[in-house]
Structures are given as C-alpha cells and as structure tokens.
Backbone as JSON, one array per atom type, in Angstrom:
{
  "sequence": "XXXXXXXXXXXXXXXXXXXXXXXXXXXXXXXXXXXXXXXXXXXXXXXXXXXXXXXXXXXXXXXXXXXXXXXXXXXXXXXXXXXXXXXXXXXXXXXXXXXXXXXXXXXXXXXXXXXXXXXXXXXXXXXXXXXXXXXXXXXXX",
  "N": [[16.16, -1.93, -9.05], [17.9, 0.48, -7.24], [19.85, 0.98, -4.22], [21.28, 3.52, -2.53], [23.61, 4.7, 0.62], [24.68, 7.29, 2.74], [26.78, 9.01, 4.43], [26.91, 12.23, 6.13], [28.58, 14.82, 7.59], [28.35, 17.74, 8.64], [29.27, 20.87, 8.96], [29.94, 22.95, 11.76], [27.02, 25.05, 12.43], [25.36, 28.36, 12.99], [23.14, 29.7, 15.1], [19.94, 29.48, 13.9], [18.58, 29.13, 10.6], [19.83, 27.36, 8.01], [20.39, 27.17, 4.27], [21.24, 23.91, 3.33], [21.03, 22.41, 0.53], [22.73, 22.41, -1.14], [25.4, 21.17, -0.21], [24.31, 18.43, 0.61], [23.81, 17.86, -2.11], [26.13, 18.07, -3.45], [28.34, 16.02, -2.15], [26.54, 13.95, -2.74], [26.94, 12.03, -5.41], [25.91, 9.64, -6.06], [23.02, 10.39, -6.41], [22.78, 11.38, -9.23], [22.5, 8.63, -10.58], [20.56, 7.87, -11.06], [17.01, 8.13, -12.25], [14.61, 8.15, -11.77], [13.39, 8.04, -8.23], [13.73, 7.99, -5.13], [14.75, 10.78, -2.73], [15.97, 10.21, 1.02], [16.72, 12.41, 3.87], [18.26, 12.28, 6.72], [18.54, 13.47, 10.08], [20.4, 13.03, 12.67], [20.19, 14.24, 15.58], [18.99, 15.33, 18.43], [18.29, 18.35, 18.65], [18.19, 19.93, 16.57], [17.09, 20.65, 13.3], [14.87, 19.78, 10.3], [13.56, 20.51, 7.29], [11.73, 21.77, 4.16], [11.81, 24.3, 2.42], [11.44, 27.98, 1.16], [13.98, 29.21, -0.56], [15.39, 31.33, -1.99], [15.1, 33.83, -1.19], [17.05, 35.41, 1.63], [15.71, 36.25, 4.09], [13.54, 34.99, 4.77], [14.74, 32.74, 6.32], [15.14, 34.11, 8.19], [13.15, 35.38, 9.34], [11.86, 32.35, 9.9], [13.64, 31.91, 11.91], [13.39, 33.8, 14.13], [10.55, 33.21, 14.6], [9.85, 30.6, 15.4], [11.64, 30.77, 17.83], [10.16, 32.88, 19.46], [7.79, 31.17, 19.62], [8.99, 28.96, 20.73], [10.18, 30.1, 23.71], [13.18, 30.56, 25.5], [12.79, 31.58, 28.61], [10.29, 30.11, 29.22], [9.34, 29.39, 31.94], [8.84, 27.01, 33.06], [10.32, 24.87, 32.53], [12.42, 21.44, 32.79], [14.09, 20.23, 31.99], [17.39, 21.16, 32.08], [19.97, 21.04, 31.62], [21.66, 21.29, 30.14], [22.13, 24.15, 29.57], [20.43, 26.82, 28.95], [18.81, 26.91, 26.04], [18.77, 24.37, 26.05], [16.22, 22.91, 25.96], [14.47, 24.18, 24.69], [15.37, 23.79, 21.98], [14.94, 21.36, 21.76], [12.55, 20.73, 21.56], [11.96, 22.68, 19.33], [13.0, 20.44, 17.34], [11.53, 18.58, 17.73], [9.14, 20.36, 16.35], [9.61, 20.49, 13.76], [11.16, 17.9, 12.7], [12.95, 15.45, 12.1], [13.53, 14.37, 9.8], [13.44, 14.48, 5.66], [11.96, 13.99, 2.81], [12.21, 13.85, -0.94], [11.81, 13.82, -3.96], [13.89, 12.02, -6.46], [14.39, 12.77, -9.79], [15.47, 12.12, -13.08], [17.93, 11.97, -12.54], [18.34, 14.34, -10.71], [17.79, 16.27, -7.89], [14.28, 16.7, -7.23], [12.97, 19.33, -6.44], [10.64, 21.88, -5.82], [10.88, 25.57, -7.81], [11.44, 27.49, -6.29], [12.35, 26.29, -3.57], [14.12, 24.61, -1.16], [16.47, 22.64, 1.2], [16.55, 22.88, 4.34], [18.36, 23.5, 7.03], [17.48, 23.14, 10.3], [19.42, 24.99, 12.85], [19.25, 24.79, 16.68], [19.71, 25.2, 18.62], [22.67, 27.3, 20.4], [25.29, 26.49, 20.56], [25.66, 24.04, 18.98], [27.5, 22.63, 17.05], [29.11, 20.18, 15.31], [27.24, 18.19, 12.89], [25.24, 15.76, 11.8], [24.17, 13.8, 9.06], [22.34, 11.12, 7.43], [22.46, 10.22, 4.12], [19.88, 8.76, 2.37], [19.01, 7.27, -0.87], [17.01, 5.81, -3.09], [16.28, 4.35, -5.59], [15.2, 4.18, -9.94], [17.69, 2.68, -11.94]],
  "CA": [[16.13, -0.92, -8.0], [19.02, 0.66, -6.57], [19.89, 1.78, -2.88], [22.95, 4.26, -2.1], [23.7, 5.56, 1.78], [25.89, 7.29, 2.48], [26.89, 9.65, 5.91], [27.22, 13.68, 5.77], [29.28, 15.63, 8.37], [27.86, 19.24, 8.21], [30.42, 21.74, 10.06], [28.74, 23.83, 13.13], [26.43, 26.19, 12.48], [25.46, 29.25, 13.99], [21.88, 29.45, 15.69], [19.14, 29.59, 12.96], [17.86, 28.01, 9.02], [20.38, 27.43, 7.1], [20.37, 26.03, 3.15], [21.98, 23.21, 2.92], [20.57, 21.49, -0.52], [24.17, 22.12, -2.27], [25.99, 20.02, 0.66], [23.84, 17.07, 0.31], [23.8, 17.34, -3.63], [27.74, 17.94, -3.8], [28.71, 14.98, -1.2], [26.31, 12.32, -2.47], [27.17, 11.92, -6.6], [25.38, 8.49, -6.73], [21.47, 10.45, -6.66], [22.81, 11.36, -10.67], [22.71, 7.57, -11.26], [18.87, 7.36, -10.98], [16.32, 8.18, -13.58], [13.27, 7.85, -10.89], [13.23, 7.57, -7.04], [13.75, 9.45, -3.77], [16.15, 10.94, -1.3], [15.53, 10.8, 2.49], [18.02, 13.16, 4.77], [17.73, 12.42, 8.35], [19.37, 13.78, 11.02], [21.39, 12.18, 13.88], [20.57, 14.71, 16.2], [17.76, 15.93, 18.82], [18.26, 19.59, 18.94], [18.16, 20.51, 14.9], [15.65, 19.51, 12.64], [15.34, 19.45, 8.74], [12.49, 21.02, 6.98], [12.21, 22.59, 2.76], [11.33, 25.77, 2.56], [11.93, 29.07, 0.48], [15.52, 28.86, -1.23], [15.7, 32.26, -2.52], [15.05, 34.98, -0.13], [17.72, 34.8, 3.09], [14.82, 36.87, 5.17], [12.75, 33.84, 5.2], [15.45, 31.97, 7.31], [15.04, 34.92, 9.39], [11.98, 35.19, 10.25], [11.78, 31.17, 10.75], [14.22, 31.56, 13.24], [12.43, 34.82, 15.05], [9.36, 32.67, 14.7], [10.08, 29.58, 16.31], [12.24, 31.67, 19.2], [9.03, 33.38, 19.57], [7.39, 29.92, 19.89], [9.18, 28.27, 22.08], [11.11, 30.82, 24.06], [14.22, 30.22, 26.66], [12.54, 32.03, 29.29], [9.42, 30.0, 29.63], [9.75, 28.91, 33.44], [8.28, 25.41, 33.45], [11.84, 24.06, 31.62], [13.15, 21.1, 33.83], [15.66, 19.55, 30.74], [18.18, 23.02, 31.36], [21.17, 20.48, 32.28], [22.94, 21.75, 29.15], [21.65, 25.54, 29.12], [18.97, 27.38, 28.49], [18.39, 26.92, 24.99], [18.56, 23.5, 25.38], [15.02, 22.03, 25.95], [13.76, 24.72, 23.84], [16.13, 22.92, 20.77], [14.53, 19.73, 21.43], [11.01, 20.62, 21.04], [12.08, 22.6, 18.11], [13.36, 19.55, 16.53], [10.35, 18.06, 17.66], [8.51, 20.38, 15.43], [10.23, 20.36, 12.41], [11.31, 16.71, 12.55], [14.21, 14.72, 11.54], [13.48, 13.88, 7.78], [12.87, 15.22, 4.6], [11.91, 13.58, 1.6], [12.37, 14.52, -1.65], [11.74, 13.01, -5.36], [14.72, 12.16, -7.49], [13.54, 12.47, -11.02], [16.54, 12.11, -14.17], [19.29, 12.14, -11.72], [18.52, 15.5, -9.83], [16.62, 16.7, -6.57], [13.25, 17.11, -8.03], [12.6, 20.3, -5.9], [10.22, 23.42, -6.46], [11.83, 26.38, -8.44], [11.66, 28.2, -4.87], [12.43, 25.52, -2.63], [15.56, 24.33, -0.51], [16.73, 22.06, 2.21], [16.9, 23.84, 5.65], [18.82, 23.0, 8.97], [17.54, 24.14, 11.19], [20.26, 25.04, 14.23], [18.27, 25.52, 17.66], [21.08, 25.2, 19.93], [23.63, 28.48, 20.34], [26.82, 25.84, 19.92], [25.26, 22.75, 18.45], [28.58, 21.48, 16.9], [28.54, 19.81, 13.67], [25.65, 17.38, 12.84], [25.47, 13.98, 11.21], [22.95, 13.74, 8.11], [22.26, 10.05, 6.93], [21.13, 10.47, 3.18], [19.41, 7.52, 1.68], [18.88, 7.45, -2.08], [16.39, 4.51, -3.78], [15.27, 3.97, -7.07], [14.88, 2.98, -10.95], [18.58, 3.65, -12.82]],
  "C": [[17.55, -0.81, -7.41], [18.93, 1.38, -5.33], [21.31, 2.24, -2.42], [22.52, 4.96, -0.61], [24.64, 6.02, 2.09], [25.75, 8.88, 4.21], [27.54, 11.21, 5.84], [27.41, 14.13, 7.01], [29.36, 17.09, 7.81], [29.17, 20.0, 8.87], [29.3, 22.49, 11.0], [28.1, 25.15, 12.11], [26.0, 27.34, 13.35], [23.85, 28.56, 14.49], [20.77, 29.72, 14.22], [18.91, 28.67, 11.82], [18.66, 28.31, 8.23], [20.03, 27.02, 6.09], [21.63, 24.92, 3.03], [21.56, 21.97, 1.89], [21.78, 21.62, -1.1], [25.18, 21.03, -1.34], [25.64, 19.01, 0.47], [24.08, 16.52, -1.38], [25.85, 16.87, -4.01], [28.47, 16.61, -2.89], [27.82, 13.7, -1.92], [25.86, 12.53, -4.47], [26.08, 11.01, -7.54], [23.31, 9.4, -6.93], [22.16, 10.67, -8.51], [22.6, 9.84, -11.35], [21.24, 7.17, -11.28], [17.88, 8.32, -11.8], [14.91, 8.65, -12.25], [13.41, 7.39, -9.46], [13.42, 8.89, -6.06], [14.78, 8.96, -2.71], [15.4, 11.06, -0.59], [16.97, 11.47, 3.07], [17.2, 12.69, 5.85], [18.85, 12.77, 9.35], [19.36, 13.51, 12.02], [21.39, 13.01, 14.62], [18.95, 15.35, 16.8], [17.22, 17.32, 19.66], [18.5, 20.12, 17.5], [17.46, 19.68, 14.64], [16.26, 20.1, 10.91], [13.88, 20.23, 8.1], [12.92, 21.79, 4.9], [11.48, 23.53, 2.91], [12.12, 26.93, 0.92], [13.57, 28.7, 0.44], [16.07, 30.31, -1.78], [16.25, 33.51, -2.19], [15.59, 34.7, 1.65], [16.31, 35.27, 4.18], [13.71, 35.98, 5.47], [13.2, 33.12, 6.32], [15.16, 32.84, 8.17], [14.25, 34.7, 10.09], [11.3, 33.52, 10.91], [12.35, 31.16, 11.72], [13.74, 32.6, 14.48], [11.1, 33.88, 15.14], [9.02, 32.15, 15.75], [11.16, 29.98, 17.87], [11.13, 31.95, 20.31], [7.95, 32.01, 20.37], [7.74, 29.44, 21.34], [10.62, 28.98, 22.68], [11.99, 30.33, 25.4], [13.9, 30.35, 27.6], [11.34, 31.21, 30.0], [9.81, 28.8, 31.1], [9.37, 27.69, 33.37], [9.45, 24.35, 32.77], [11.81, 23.08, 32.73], [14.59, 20.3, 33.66], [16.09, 20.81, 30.9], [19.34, 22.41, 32.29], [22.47, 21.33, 31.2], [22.72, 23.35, 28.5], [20.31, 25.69, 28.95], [18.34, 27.13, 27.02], [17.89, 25.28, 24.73], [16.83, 22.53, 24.9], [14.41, 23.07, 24.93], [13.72, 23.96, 21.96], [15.47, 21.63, 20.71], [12.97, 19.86, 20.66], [11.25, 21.48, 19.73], [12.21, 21.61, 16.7], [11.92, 18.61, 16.19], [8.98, 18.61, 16.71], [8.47, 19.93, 14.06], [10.04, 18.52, 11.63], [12.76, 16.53, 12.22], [14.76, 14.18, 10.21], [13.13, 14.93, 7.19], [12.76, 14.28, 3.51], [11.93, 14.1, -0.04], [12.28, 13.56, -3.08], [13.12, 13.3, -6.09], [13.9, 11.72, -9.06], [15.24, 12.74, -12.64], [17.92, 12.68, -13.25], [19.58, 13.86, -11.25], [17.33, 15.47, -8.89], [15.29, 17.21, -7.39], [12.25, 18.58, -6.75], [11.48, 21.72, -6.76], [11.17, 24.27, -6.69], [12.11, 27.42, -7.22], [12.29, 27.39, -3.45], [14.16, 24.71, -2.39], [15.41, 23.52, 0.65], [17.41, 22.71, 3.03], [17.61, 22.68, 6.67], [18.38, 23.66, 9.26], [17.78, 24.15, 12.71], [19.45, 25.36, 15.11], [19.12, 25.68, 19.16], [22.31, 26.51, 19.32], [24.97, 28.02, 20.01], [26.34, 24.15, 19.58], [26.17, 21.58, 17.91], [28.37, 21.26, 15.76], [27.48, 18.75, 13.74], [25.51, 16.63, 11.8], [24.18, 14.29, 10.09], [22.86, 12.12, 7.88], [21.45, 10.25, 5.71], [21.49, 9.32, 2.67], [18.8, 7.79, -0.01], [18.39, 6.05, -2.61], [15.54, 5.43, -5.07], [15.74, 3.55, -8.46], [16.29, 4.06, -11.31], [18.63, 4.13, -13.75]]
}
C-alpha cells in the first residue's frame, strides 16, 4: 500500500462552480503510480465546498450557483455571523451543504470518474481569496 499527500494552492476565484479536476490531476503526478485506490480532496476552508458534478456543460455551474443563491439568500434577515459581509454566513452554510471532501476511485493510475463528471469548487464568498486543497492519494501500485 502506498500513501502520497500532498498540498494544492488554487488561485481566487470568482463567486460560483468552478472545474477544477485538471488542477488536482496536473499538480499531484504520484495518483499515476497506483493501479487501484482512492483520492480524497479536502478543503481548508469554511466558506467553499467541493462537490462532482456535470463536467461538460458550463450552464450547469450556472444554475448551481443561481440555485444555491436562491437557497440560501444574503437578504434573509435572521443572519447574526455578517462580521465579514453579507455573503458571508450565507458561504458557510453553503459549505455546509456541499461539504469539504470528495472522494474519488483511482483505478490504473487515473481519476476513475464518470464520462460526464468533474470536480467542482464551489466559491460562495464574492472575494474568497485562494483556497488550500489537501489531496490524499492511497492504494495498491
């Protein structure tokens, strides 16, 4: 059994679901050295979350991010976390949906993903900054 970790510095994003499955693949070399196992991403941060989704069609990101807006909107008066803006408590419980992980099967030294499927950020804060990933990589070489 093998275990590689290794620490990903995204750049800022704007507000919304980005893809970022080519960042993680292009930054962490060692998942090619495994035959059988799995990546975790987690993110170091409690206003973005992580989620896989559609990979194909950008209008998906869209409407996730109209969704969850929709959801949990800026406006709703009962906020009492709004030390760092308006968006912010909304960003948390976003994160809180989503989550902080993703898992994913490595199978002959690639992301064993659906032929539709991608690794989302997803930004919930208007200047969020850049954002820490921790990806973990175990299994058979």
């Amino acid at each position: 059994m093998e275990f590689y970790q290794r620490e990903l510095r995204l750049p800022p994003f704007s507000r919304g679901f980005h893809l970022i499955t080519d960042q993680i693949v292009d930054n962490f070399p060692e998942i090619k050295n495994l035959k059988q196992g799995t990546l975790q991403v987690f993110i170091q941060h409690t206003s973005a979350g992580l989620t896989i989704n559609e990979n194909a069609d950008p209008t998906v990101r869209k409407d996730f991010n109209r969704f969850t807006d929709d959801l949990v909107p800026e406006s709703y008066p009962h906020f009492i976390h709004t030390y760092e803006g308006p968006d912010d408590m909304p960003a948390h419980i976003k994160s809180s949906i989503f989550g902080c992980s993703v898992q994913i099967p490595i199978t002959a030294g690639r992301l064993n993903l659906g032929t539709w499927q991608g690794i989302y950020l997803g930004e919930f804060r208007d200047h969020g900054g850049s954002r820490r990933l921790v990806l973990s990589a175990f299994g058979k070489p």
